[in-house]
N, C-alpha and C positions, 0 to 999 in steps of 0.2 A: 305317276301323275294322277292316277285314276283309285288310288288310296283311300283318299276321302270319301268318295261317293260311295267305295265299299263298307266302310265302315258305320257310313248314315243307312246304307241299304240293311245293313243287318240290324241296325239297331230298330228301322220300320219293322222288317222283317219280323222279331221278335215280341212284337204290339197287334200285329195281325190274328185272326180278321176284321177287320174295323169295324165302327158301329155301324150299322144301317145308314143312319141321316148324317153322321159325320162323313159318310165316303159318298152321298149325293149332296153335300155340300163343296165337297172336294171337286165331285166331277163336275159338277156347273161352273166350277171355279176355274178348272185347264180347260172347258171345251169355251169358254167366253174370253179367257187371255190368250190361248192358243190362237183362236178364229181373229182375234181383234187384234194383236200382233203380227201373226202371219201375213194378214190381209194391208195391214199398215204398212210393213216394208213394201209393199208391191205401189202404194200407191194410193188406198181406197180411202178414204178425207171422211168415214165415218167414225165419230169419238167411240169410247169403251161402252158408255153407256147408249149409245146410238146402237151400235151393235148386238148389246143385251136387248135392246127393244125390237132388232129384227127378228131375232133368235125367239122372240116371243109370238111372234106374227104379224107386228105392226110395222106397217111402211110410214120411212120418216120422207117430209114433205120438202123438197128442192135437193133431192139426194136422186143419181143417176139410178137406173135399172139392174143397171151391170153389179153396183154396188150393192144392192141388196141379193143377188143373186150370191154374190160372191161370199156372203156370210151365208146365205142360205145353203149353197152347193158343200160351203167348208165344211159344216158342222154333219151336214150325212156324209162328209169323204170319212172325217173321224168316225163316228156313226159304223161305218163301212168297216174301217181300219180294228177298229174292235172288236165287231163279229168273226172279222178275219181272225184277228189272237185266237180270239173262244173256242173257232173250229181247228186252230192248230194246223190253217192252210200256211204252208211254204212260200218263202219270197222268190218270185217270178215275174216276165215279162207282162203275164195276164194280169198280173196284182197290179203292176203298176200303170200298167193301161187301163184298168180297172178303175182306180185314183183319179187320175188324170180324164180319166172320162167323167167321175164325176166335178170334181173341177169346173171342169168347164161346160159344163150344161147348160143350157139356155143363155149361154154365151158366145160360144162360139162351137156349137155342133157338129160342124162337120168335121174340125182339126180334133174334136175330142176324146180321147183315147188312139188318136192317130198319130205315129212319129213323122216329124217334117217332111217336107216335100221341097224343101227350097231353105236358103241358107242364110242365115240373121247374124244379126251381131248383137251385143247386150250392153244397152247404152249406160257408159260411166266405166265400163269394166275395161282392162287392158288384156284380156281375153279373150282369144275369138273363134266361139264353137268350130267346130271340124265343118267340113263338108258335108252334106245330107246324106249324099250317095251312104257310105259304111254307116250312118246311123245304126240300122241293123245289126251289123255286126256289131259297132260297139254296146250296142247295148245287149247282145246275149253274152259278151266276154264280161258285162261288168256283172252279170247274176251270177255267170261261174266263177269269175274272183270272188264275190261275195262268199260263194260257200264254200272257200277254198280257205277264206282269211280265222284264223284262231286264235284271233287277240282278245283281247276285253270287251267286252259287250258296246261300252261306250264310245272308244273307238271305232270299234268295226262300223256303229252306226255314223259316225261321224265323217268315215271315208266313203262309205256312201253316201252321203247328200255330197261332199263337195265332187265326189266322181261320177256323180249323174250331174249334176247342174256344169259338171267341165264337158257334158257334151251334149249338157243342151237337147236333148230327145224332141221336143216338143215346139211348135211355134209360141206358143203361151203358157202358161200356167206353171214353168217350172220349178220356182221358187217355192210357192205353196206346196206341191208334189212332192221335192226335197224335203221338205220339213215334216210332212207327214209319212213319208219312207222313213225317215229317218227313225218317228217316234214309234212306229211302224215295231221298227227293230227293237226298239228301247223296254217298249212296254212288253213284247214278246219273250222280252228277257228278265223281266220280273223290274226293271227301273222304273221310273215315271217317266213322263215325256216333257222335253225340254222347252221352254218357249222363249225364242230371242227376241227381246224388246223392241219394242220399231225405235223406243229413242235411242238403241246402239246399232240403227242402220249401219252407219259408217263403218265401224270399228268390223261390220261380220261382211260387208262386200268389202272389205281390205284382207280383210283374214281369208278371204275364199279367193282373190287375185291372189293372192301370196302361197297360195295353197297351189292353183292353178299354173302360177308363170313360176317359181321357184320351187316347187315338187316337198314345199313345206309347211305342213300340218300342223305345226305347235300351236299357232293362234286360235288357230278353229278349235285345236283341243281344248286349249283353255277357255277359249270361249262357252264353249259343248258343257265343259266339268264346272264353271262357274255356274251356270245354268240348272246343271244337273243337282248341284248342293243346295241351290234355292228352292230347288220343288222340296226335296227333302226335309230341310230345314224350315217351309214351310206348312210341310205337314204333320213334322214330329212336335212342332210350336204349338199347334193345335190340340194334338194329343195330349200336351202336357198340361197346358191352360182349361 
């Protein structure tokens, strides 16, 4: 299943190391679709280019607080997540509390980097997180499966966002969190980091119930590996033009 993205990976691979201003045009380019997609599924009603102008420092006028925070907080959680690759820190409970604290920053501060206290439901979903109480525990069993699992890099990252967000750690933020563990993973592993479109909301909370109530992955994969071909293929497009 994950054939192709090796294949475009090597073929990056082999073009490396990019130009200077071609790979800060790149990166402006996943940290403004990442942050403006991520934040889209969740909800946040500001456009692409709304987002590049928060990301700039301008506040847009009849747009909530929360929403410019939300692009604010995303783009140091990335931020975050990169310095983490650089120093070659290990995926852990602190990392992701780490995340998730930045997340939700002047948002909701006190749930932030904190696992729940109380038990939610996740509305649209036929899914319905665990109990609070073992939170804990499952989340130190999902680090040790994590380094247990020795499949393909896109996989492994792949079962982790849908096996954090099947337990829900967090009263908020967890969708966003997911996506950047995920990329987390991706990028630490030499890929680029995926970003699921807000306009295929539907199609990726169906693939994560399907994931969740029927203990099956194929969607999400293909989801994950469509995903993963685009970045590629958009950036070997570049290279070549």
């Amino acid at each position: 299943m994950f054939e192709r993205c090796d294949q475009l990976k090597a073929e990056l691979d082999a073009r490396r190391p990019l130009p200077p201003h071609t790979l800060k045009s790149l990166h402006d380019h996943w940290v403004l679709e990442w942050t403006y997609n991520s934040n889209a599924i969740e909800g946040n009603t500001l456009t692409l280019k709304e987002t590049k102008v928060v990301l700039e420092g301008i506040t847009i006028g009849g747009k909530s607080m929360r929403e410019h925070f939300e692009v604010i907080n995303h783009k140091n959680a990335i931020d975050y997540v990169e310095a983490v690759i650089a120093g070659d820190e290990a995926f852990s409970e602190r990392l992701i509390k780490a995340i998730h604290q930045l997340v939700l920053k002047n948002i909701d501060s006190p749930n932030a980097g904190v696992y729940r206290h109380e038990n939610v439901l996740i509305a649209g979903s036929l899914h319905r997180p665990p109990d609070f109480l073992p939170v804990p525990e499952q989340m130190a069993e999902l680090v040790e499966s994590y380094h247990a699992v020795d499949g393909h890099p896109l996989e492994r990252a792949a079962r982790l966002h849908v096996d954090f967000v099947k337990i829900h750690p967090f009263v908020d933020g967890n969708g966003r969190t997911a996506r950047l563990l995920m990329n987390f993973d991706l990028m630490k592993a030499g890929f680029l980091p995926v970003i699921f479109q807000a306009a295929d909301r539907l199609a990726y909370y169906e693939a994560l119930d399907k994931a969740h109530i029927q203990n099956d992955y194929r969607d999400f994969f293909q989801l994950s590996i469509a995903a993963e071909v685009k970045a590629f293929e958009t950036v070997l497009s570049l290279l070549t033009h």
